[in-house]
C-alpha positions in Angstrom: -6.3 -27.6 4.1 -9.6 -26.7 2.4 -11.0 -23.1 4.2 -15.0 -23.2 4.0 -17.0 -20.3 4.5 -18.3 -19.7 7.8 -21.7 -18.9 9.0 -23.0 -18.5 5.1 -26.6 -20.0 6.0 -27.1 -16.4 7.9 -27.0 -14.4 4.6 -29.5 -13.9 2.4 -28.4 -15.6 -1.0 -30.5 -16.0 -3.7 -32.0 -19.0 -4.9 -30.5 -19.3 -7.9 -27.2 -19.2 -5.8 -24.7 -21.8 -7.5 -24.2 -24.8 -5.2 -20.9 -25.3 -3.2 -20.1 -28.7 -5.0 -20.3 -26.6 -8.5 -17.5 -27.5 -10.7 -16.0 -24.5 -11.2 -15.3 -24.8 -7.6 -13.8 -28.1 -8.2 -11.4 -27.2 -10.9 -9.8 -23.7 -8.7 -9.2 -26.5 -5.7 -6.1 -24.9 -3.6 -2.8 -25.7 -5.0 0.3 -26.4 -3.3 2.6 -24.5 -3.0 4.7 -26.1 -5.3 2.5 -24.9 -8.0 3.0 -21.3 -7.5 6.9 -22.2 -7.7 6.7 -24.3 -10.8 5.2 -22.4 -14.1 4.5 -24.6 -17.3 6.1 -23.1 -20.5 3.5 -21.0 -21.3 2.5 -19.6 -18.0 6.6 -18.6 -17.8 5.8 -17.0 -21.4 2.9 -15.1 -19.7 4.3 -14.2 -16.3 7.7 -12.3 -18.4 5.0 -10.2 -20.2 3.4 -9.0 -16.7 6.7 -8.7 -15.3 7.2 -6.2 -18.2 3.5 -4.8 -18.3 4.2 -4.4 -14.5 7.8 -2.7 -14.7 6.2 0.2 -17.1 3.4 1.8 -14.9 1.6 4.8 -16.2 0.0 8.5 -15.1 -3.6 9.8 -15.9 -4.7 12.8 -15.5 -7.7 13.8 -13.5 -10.1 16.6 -11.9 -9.1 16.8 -8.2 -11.8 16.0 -6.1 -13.5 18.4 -3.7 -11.0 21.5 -5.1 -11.9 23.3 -7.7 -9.4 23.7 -10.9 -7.0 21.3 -9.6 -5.5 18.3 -11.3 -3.6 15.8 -10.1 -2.1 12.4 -11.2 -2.9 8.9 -10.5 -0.5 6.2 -11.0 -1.2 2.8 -12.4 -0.7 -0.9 -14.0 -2.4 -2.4 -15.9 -2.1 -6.4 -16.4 -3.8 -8.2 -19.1 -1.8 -11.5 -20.5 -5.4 -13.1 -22.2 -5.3 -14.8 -25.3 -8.0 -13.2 -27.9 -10.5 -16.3 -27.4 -10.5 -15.6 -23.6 -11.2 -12.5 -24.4 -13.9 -13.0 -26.1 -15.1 -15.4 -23.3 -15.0 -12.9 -20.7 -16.7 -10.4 -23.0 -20.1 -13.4 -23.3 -19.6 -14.0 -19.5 -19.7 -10.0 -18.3 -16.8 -10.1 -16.9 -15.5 -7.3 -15.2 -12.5 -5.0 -15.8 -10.3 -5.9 -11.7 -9.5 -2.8 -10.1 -7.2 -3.7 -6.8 -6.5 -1.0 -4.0 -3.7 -1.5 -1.7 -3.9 -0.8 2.0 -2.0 1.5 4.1 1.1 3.3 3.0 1.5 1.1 -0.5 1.7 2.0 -3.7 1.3 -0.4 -6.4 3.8 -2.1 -6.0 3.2 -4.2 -3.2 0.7 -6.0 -4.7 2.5 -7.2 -7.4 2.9 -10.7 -6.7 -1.1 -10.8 -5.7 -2.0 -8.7 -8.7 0.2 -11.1 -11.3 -0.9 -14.7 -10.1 -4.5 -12.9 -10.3 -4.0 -12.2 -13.8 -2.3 -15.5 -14.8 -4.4 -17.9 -12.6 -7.7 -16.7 -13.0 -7.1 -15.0 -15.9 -8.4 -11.2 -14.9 -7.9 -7.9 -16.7 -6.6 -6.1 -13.7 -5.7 -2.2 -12.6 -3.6 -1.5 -9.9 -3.3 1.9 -8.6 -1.0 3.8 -6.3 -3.3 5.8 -4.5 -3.1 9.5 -3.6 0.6 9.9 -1.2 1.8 7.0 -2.7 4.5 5.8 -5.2 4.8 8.2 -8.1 0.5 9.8 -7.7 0.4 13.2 -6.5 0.2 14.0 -2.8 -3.9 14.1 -1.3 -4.2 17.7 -1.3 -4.6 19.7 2.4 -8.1 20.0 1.7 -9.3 16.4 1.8 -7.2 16.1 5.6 -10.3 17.4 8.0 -9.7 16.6 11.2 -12.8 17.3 12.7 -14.3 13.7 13.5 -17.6 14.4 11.4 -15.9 15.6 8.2 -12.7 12.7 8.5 -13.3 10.7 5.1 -11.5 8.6 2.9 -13.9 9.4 0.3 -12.2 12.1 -1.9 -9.5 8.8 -1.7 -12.6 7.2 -3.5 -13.4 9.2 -5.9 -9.8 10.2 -7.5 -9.6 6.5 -8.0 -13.1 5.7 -9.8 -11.9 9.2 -12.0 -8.8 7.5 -12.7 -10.5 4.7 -14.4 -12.9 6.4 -16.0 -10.0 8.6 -17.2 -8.1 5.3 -18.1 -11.2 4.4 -20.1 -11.1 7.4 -21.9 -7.7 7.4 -23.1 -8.2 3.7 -24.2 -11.4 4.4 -26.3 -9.2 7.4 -28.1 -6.4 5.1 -29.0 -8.6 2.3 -30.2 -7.8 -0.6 -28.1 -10.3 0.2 -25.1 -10.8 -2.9 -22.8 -11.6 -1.6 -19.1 -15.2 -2.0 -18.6 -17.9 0.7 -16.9 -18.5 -2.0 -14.5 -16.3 -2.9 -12.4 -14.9 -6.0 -9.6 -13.5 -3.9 -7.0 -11.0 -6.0 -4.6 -9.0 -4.7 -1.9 -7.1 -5.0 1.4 -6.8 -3.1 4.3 -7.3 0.5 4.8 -7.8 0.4 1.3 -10.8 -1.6 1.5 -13.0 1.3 3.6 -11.2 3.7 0.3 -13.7 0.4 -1.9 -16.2 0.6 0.3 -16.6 4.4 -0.1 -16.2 4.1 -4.1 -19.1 1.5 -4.0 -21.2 3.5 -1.8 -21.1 6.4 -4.5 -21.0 4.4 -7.6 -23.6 1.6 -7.1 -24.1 1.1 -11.1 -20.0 1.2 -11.6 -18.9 -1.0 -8.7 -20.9 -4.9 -9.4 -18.1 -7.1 -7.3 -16.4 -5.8 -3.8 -14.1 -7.7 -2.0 -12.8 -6.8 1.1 -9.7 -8.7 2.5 -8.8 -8.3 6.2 -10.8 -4.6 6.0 -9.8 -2.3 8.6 -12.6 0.5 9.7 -15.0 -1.7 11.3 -14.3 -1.1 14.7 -14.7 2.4 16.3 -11.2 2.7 18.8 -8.6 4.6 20.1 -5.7 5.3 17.4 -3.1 4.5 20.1 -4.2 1.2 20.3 -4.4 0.6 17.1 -0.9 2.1 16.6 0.1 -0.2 19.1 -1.5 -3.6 17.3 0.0 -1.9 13.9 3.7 -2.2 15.0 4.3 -6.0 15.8 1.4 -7.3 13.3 3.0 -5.3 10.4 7.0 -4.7 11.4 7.3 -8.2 13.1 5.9 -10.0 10.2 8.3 -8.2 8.1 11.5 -8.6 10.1 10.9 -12.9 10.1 10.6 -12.5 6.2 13.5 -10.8 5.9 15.2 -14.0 8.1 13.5 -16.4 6.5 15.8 -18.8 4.4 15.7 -21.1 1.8 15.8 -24.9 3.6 19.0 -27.4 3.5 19.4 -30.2 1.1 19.3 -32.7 4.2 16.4 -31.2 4.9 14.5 -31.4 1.7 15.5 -34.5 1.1 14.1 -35.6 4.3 10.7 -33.4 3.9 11.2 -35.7 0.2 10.7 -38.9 1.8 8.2 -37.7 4.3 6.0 -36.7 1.2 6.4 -40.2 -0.4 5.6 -42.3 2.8 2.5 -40.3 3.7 1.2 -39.8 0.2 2.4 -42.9 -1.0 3.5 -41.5 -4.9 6.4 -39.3 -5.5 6.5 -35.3 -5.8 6.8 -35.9 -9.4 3.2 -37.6 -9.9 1.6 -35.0 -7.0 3.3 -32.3 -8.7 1.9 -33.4 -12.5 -1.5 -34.5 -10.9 -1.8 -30.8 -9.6 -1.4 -29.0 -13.6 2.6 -28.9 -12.8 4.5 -29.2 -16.2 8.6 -30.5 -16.5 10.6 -31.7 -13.6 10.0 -30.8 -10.2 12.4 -29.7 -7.6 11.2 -28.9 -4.0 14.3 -27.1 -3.7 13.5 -24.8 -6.4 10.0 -24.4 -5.7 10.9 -23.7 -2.3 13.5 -20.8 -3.5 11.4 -19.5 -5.8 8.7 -19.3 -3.4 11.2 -17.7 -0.8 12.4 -15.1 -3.5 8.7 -13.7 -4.3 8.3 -14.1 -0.4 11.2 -11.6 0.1 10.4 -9.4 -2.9 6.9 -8.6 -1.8 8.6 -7.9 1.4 10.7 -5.8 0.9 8.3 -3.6 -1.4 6.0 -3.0 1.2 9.1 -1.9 3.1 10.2 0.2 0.1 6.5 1.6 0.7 6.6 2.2 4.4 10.3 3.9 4.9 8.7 6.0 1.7 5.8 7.1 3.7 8.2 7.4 6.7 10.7 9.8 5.0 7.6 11.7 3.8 6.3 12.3 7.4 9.7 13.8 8.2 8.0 17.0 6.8 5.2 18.9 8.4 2.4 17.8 5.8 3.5 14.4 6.0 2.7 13.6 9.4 -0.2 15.9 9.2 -1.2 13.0 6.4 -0.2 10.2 8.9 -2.0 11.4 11.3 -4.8 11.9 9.5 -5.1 8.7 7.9 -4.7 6.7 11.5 -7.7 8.8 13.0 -9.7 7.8 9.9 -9.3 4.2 10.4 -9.2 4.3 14.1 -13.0 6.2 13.8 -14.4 3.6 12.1 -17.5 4.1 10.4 -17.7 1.0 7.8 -20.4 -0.9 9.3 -22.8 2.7 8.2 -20.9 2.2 4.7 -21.8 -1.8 4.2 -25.4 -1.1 5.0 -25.4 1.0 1.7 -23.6 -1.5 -1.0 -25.4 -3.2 -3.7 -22.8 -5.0 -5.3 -21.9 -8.5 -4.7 -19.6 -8.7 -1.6 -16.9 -11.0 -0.7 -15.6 -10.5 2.8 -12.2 -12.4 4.4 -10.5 -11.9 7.5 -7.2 -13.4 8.9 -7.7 -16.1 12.0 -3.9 -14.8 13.1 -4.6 -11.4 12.0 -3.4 -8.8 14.9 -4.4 -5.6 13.1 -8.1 -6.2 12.3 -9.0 -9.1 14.0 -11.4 -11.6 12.9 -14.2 -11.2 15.8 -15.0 -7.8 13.8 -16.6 -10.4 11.2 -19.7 -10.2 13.0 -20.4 -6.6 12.8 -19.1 -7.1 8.8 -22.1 -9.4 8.5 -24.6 -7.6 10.3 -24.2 -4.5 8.5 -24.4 -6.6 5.1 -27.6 -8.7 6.0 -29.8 -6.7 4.0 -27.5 -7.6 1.0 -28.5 -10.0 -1.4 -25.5 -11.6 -2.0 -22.7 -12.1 0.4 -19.6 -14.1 1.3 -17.4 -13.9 4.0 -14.7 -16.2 4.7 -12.2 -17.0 7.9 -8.5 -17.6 6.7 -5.8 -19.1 9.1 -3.4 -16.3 8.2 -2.5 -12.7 9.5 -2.5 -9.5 8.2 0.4 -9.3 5.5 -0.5 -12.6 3.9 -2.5 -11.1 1.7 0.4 -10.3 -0.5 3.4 -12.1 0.5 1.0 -15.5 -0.1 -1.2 -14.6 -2.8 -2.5 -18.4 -3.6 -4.1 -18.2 -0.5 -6.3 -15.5 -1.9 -6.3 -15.2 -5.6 -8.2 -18.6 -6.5 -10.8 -17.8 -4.2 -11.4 -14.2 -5.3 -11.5 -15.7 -8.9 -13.9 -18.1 -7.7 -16.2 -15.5 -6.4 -15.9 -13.4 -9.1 -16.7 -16.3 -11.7 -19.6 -17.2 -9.8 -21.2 -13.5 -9.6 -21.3 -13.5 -13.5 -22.8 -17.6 -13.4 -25.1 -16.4 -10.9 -26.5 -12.9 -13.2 -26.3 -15.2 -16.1 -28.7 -17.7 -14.1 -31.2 -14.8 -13.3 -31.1 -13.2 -16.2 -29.4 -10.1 -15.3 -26.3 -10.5 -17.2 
């Protein structure tokens, strides 16, 4: 099924705004997903060096905001499998250096499969970063955890993660190979898009690209309820992956002929006619997908009984405490009224958490921006990363067509 943006006559694009029909569009068409289970020879080539790049994360070191004389470190990925002649391509487009912040509780890692195919597919020099509480970074420090309602801010969040990547940039420039760029596509998910938000609130000339997918902090609301909408949209989601199994021979071969009668060609040819490379096996494409299903999974729940053994201490509930009345006070529409950069916003139809009727307050606070997307996706709120295809060609899409559209204009 083909998702089309909703309600896009009511923003305020520019004329010079590329036309829905545009090619680019045409060639980043939704794939099956067979094709995320199938990998030519050279994308299986590609995908073993992320899987390496990926397995080796890093620590830089950084001024901690908002206390003086403090350091702390920032964990992070970074992904980069371009040949030299892209490269140079995305260097005479402007492309941006793709910094990714996961939401709630994750560290990098549960982004991986989302953060990989984004890299492969669309062929994106991306960062991921753990931030501050999570994976191996260094704990938010006491003073950033103000309870009074004015003063509650995920903005110190914000600002440890733009130092990391100017920090990154740094150390890059020193060793000669320096890559990230000053400017940067910002994408995100969850509670760590408000983190984004904040980061391109305060760094307008840094931050060119936000995306925002299924953003929580819209809605002003009682942290109960959301703690109650939290449990099954999150847990339940989790608890059917970790049931979900591969599907019998009898029935792929009868999901086989199905395919053939209503397409009339075999998988082979639909497989081939989608990029597909070799022989195709449902089965395999159907295991594989399972497996990356499961892994992502059982990441995030790596993640979460990680955050959960941390709250068995005083400071770490203080921190989950904290963090729940920061979403839960919302505050985000008052943050979107102040971003430049290009913004791409996506909720989930099925999503429990942050449900998709806050799209409307998304888009009024955006209506003064020149240039905005926003998208409804029939999907809830873990999708993000346990299906990434449903994400990552559109994100490209956007992102391509932000550096068409400055090129068209002139600003580039």
């Amino acid at each position: 099924m083909e998702h089309q943006p909703i309600d896009s006559a009511e923003f305020k694009f520019p004329d010079t705004a590329l036309p829905e029909d545009d090619a680019s569009r045409e060639t980043r068409r939704d794939r099956p997903a067979m094709e995320y289970g199938e990998l030519s020879a050279e994308e299986k080539e590609k995908m073993a060096e992320l899987e390496r790049q990926f397995a080796n994360p890093q620590l830089v070191e950084i001024n901690t905001p908002e206390v003086e004389g403090e350091r702390m470190n920032i964990e992070y990925v970074v992904l980069d499998v371009r040949t030299d002649e892209e490269k140079d391509q995305a260097a005479k487009n402007n492309e941006h250096t793709v910094v990714h912040i996961p939401g709630y509780g994750s560290s990098l890692r549960s982004p991986d499969a989302f953060a990989k195919l984004l890299a492969l597919r669309e062929k994106k020099r991306v960062i991921v970063m753990s931030q501050p509480s999570t994976g191996k970074s260094d704990p938010a420090p006491k003073e950033w955890l103000k309870f009074s309602r004015d003063e509650r801010s995920f903005a110190p969040f914000a600002e440890s993660l733009s130092r990391a990547v100017d920090a990154i940039r740094t150390n890059e420039a020193q060793s000669g190979s320096s890559l990230t760029t000053e400017e940067l596509s910002v994408v995100s998910s969850s509670m760590g898009s408000i983190i984004a938000a904040e980061m391109a609130k305060a760094h307008p000339k840094k931050v060119k690209d936000l995306v925002l997918l299924h953003p929580g902090g819209i809605n002003e609301e009682n942290v109960l309820q959301l703690a109650v909408r939290y449990l099954p949209e999150t847990f339940g989601s989790k608890i059917a992956t970790k049931l979900r199994k591969p599907l019998t021979d009898q029935q792929m071969d009868e999901m086989g002929k199905a395919f053939q009668e209503t397409f009339g060609k075999s998988l082979q040819q639909t497989f081939e006619e989608a990029g597909g490379q070799g022989e195709f096996s449902l089965q395999d494409a159907t295991q594989q997908e399972t497996d990356m299903y499961r892994a992502v999974t059982q990441d995030i729940m790596k993640d979460s009984a990680a955050n959960t053994a941390r709250g068995k201490y005083r400071e770490g509930l203080r921190l989950l405490l904290w963090e729940a009345l920061t979403i839960a006070k919302g505050g985000m529409q008052r943050t979107l009224k102040d971003i430049k950069a290009n913004t791409y916003v996506v909720f989930g139809g099925e999503d429990g958490l942050f449900p998709a009727d806050q799209m409307s307050k998304a888009k009024e606070a955006l209506q003064d921006n020149p240039n905005v997307r926003a998208e409804i996706l029939p999907t809830v709120h873990d999708e993000i990363y346990q299906r990434p295809r449903d994400y990552t060609g559109r994100v490209g899409t956007f992102l391509d067509d932000m550096r068409k559209l400055e090129a068209s204009s002139g600003r580039a």
